[in-house]
Z-matrix of the N, CA and C atoms (Angstrom, degrees):
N
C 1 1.444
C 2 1.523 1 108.29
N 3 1.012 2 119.99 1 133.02
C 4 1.463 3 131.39 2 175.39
C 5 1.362 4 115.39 3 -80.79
N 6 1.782 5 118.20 4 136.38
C 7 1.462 6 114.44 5 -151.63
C 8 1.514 7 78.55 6 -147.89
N 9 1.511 8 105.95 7 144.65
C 10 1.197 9 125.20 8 145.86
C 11 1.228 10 133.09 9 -111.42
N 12 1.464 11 138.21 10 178.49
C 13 1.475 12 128.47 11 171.06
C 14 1.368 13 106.52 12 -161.02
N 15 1.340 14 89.80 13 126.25
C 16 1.590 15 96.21 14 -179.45
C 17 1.770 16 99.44 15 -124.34
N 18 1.774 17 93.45 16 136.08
C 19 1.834 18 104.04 17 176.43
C 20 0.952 19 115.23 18 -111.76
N 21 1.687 20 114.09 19 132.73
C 22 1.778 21 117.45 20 173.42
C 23 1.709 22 99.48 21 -109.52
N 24 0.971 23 80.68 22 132.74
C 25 1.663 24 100.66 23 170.77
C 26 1.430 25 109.55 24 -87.82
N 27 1.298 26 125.16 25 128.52
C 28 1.793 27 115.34 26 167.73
C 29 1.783 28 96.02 27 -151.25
N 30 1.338 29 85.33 28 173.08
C 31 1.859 30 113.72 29 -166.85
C 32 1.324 31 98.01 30 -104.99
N 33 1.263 32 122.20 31 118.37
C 34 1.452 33 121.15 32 173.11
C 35 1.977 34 101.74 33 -110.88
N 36 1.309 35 97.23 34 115.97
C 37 1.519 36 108.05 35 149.25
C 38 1.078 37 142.09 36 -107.50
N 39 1.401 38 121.06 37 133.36
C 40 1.716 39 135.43 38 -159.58
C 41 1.478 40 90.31 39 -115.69
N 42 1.131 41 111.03 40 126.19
C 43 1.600 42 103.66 41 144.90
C 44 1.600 43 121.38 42 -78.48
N 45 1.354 44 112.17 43 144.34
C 46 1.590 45 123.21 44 -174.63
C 47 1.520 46 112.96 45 -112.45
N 48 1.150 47 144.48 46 129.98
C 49 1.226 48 147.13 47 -178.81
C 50 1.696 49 98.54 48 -87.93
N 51 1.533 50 132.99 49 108.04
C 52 1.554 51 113.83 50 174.52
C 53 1.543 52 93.02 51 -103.21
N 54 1.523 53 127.01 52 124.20
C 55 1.292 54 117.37 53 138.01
C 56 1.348 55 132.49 54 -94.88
N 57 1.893 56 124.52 55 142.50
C 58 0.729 57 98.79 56 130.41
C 59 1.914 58 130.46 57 -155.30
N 60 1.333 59 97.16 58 -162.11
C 61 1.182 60 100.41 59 -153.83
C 62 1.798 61 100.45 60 -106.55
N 63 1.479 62 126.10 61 135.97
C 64 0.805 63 123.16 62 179.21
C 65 1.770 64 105.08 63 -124.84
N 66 1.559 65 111.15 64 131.23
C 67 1.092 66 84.25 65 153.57
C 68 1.457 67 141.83 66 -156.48
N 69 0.857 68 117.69 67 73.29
C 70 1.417 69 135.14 68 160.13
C 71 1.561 70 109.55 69 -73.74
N 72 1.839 71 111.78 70 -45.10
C 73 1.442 72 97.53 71 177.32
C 74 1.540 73 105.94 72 -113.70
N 75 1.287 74 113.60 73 43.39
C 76 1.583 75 117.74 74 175.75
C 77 1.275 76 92.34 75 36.21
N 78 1.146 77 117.82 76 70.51
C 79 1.980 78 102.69 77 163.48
C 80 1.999 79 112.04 78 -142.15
N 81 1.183 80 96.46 79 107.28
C 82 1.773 81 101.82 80 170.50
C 83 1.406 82 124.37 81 -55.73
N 84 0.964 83 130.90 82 157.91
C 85 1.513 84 130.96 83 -171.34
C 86 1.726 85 106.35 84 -164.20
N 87 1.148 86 89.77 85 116.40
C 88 1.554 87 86.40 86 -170.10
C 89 1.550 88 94.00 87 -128.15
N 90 1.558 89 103.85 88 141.52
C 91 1.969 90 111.62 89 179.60
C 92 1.214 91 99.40 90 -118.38
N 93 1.263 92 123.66 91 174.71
C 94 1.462 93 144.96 92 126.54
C 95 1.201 94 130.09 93 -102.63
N 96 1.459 95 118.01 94 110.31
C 97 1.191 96 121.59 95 -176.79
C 98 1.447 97 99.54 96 -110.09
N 99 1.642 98 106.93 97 163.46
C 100 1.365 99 123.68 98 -177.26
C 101 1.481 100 100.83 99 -90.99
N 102 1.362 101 142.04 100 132.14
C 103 1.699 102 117.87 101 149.32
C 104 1.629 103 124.36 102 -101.09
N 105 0.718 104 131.70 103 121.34
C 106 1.701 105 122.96 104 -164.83
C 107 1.856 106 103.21 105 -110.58
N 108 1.127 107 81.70 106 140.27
C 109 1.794 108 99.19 107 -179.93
C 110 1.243 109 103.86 108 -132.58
N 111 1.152 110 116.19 109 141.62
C 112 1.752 111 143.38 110 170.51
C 113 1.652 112 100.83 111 -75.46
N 114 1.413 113 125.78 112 108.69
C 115 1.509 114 128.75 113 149.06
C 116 1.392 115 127.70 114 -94.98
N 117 1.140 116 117.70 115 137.66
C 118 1.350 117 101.66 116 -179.11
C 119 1.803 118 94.74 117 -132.48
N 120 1.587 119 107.51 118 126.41
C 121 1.325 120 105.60 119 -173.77
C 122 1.751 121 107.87 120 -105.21
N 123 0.755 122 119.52 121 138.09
C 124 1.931 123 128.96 122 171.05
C 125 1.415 124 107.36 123 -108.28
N 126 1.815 125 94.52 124 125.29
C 127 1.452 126 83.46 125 -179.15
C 128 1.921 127 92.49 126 -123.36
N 129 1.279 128 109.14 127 -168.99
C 130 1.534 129 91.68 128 -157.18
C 131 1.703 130 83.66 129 -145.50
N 132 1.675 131 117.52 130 122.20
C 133 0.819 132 125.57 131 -149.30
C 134 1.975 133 97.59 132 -118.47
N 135 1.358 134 127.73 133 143.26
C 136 1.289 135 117.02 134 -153.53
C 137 1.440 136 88.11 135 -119.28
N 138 1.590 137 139.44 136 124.07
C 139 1.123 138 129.38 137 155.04
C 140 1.516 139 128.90 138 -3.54
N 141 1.338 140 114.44 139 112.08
C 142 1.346 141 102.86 140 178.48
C 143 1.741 142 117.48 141 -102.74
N 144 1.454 143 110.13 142 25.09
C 145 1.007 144 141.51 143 -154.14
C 146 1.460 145 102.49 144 -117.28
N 147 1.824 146 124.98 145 100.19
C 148 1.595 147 114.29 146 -168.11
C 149 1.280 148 105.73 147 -66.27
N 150 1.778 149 133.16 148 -14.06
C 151 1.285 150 99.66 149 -170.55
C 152 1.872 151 111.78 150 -95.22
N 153 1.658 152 86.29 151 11.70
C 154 1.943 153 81.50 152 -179.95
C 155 1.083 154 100.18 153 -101.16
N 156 1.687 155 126.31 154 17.69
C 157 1.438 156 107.15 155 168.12
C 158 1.275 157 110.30 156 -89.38
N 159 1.185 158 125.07 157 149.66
C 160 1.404 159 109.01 158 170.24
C 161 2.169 160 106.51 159 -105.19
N 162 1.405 161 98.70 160 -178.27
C 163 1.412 162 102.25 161 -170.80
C 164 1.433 163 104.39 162 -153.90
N 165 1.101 164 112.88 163 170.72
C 166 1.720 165 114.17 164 176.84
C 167 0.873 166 107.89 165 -109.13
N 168 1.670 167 130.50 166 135.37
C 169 1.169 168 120.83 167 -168.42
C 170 1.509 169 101.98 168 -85.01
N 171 1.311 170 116.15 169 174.55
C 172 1.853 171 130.01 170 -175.60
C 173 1.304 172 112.48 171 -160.31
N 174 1.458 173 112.27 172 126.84
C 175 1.152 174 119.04 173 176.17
C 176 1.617 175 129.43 174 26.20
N 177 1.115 176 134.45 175 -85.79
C 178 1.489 177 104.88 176 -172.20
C 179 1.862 178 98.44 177 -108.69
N 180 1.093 179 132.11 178 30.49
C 181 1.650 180 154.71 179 -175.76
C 182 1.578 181 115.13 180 -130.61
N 183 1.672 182 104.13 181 73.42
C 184 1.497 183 95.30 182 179.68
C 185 1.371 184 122.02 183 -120.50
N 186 1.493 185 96.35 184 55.06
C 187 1.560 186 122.41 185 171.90
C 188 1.752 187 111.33 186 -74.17
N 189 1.186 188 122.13 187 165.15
C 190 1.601 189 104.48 188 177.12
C 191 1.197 190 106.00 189 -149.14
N 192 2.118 191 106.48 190 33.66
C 193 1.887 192 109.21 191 167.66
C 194 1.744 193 87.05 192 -136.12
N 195 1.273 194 104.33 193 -177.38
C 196 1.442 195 121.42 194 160.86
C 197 1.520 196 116.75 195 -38.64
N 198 1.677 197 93.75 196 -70.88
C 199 1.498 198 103.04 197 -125.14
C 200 2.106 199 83.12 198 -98.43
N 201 1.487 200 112.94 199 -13.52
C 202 1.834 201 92.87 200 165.82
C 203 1.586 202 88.69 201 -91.09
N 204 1.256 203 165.89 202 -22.69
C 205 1.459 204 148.48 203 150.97
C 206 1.612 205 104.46 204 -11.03
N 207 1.248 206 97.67 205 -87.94
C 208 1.405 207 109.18 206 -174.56
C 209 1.153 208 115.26 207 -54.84
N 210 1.801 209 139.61 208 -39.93
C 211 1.190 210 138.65 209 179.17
C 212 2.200 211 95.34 210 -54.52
N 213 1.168 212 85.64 211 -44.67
C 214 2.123 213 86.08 212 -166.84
C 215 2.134 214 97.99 213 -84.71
N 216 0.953 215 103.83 214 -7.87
C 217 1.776 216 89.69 215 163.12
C 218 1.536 217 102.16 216 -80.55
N 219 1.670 218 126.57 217 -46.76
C 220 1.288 219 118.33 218 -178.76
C 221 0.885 220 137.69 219 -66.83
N 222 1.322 221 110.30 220 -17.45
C 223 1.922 222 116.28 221 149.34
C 224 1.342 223 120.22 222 -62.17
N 225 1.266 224 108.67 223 -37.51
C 226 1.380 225 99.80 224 -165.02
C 227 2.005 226 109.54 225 -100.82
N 228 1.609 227 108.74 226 37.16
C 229 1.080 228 139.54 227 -162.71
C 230 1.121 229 113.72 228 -171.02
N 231 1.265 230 158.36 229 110.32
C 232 1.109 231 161.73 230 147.84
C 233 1.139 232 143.88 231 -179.26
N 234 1.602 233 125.55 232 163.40
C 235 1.658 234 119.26 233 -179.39
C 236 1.495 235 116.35 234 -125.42
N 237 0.914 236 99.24 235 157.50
C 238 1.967 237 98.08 236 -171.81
C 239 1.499 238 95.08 237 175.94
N 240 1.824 239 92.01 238 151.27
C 241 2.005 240 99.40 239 -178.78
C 242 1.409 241 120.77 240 -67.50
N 243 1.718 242 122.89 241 5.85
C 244 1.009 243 99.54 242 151.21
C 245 1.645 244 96.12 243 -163.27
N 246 1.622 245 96.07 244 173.55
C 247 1.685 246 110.76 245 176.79
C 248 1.107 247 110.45 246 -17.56
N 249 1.434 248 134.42 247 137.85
C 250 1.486 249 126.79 248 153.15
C 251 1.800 250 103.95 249 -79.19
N 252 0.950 251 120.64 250 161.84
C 253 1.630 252 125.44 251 167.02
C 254 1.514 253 136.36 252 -97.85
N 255 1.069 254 148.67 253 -138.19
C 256 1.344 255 121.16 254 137.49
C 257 1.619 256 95.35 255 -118.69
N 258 1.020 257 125.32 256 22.07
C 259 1.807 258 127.45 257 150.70
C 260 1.484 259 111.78 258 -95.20
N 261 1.436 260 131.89 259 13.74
C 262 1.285 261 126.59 260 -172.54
C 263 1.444 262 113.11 261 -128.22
N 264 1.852 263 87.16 262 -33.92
C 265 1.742 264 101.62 263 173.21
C 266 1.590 265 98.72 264 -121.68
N 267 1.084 266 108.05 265 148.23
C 268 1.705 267 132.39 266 -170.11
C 269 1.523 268 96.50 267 -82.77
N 270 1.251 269 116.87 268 -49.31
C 271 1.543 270 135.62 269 -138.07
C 272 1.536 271 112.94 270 -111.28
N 273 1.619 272 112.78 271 1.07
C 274 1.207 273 138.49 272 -147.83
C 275 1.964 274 90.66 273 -91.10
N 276 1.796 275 90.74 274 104.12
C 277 1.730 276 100.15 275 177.16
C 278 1.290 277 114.16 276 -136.06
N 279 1.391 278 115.72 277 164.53
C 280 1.627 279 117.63 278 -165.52
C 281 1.729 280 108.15 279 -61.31
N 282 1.278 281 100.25 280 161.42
C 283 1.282 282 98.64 281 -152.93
C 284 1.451 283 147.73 282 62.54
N 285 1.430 284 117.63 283 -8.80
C 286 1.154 285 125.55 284 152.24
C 287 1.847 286 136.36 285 -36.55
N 288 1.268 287 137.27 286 87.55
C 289 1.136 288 136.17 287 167.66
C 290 0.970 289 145.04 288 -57.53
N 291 1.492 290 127.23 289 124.40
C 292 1.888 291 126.43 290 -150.02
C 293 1.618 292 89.59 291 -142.53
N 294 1.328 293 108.28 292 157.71
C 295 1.800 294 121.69 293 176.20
C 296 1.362 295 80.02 294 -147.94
N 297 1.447 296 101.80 295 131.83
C 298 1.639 297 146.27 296 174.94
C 299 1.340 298 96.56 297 -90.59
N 300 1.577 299 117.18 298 102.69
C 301 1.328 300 105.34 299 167.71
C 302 1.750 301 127.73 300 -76.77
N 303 1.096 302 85.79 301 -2.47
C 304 1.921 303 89.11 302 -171.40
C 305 1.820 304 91.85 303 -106.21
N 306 1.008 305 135.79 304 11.20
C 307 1.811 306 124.88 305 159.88
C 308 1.230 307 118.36 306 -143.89
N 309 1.614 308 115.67 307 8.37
C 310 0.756 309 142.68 308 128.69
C 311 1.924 310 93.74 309 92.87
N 312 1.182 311 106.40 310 43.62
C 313 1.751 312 108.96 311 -173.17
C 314 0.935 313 108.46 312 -107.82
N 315 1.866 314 132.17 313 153.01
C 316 1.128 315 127.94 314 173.48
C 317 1.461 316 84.66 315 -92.27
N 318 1.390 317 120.01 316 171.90
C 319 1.363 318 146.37 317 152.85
C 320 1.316 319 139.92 318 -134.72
N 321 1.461 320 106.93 319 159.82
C 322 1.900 321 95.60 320 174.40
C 323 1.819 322 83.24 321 -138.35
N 324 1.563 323 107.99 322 159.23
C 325 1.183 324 129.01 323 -140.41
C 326 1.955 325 82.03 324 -106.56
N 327 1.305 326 139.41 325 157.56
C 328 1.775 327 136.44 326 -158.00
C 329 1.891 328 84.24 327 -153.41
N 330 1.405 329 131.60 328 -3.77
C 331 1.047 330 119.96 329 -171.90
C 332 1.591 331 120.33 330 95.54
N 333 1.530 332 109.07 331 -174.37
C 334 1.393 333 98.70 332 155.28
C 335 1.797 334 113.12 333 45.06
N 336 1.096 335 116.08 334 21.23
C 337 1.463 336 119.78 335 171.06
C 338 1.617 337 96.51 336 74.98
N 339 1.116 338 162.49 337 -8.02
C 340 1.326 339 168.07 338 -92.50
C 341 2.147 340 105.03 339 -151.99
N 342 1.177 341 102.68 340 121.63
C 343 1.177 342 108.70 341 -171.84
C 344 1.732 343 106.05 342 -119.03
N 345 1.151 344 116.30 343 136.08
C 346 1.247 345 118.87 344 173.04
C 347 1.714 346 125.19 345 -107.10
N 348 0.981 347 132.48 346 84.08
C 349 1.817 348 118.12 347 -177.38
C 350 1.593 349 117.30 348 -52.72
N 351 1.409 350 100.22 349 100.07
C 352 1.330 351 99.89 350 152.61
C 353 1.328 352 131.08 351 -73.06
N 354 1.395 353 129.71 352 -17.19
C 355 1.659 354 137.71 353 -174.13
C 356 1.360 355 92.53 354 -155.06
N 357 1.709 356 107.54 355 151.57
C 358 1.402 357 134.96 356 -166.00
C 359 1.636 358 68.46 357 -150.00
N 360 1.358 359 107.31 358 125.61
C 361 1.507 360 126.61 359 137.50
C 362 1.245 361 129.95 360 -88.67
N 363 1.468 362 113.47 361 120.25
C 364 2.403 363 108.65 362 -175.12
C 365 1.065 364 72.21 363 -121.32
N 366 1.496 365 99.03 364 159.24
C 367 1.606 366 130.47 365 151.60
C 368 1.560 367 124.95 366 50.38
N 369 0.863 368 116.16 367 -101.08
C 370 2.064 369 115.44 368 -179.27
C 371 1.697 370 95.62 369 -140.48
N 372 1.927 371 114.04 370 34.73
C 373 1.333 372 81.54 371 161.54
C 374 1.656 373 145.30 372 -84.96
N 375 1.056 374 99.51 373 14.02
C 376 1.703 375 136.14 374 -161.45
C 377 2.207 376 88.34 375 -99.27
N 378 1.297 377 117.79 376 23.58
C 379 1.054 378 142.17 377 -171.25
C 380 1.421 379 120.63 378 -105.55
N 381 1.164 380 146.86 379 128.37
C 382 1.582 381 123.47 380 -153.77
C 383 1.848 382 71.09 381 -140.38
N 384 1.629 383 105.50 382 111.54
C 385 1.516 384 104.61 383 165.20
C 386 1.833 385 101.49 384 -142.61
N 387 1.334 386 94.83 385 143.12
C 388 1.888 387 98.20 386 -178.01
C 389 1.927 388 114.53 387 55.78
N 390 1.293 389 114.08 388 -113.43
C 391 1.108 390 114.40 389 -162.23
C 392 1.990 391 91.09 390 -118.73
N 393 1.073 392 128.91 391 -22.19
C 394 1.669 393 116.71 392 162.61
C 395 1.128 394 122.88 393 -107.21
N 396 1.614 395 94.91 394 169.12
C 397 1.520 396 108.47 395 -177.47
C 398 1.544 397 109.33 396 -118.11
């Protein structure tokens, strides 16, 4: 993970109450003094940059930043007006699922550039009335 750190230096003043007490001439004396201390704070700043995050890869996600994670979940998820290829998507593996918005098909990806329709959507069946869908 990529870290930054940035330090502020600052002056802290307290006021101090000094008394004191003398006595030979019974006499109190009370000051205010300032005391000042040097702080210096570090704060620790986290990439805000997805590809300096890093990640662990898992099971079918074996990217090891943010931002190709998410680039390789959206291949292996997504919709657009047409096929992706494996010249369009990098990340493009069997079993991967795509919806064709212009024919309106779900899909799963067979390799080899090769698309299979599992669902064809017509009309209002995407419609939830009585007992079907």
């Amino acid at each position: 993970m990529s870290t930054r750190t940035a330090t502020t230096t600052g002056i802290c003043s307290v006021p101090v109450t000094e008394i004191t007490v003398t006595e030979a001439n019974k006499e109190i004396i009370a000051n205010t003094i300032n005391v000042e201390t040097t702080v210096a704070i570090e704060q620790y700043f986290i990439s805000a940059i997805a590809s300096g995050v890093a990640c662990t890869p898992h099971t079918t996600m074996t990217q090891e930043n943010v931002q190709a994670a998410i680039e390789q979940l959206e291949t292996q998820f997504s919709k657009g007006s047409t096929d992706p290829t494996s010249e369009t998507e990098p990340f493009l593996d069997e079993g991967d699922l795509f919806y064709n918005t212009n024919t309106n098909q779900l899909k799963v990806y067979r390799g080899s550039d090769t698309w299979d329709i599992l669902l064809q959507a017509e009309g209002d069946m995407d419609t939830l009335d009585g007992s079907t869908f």
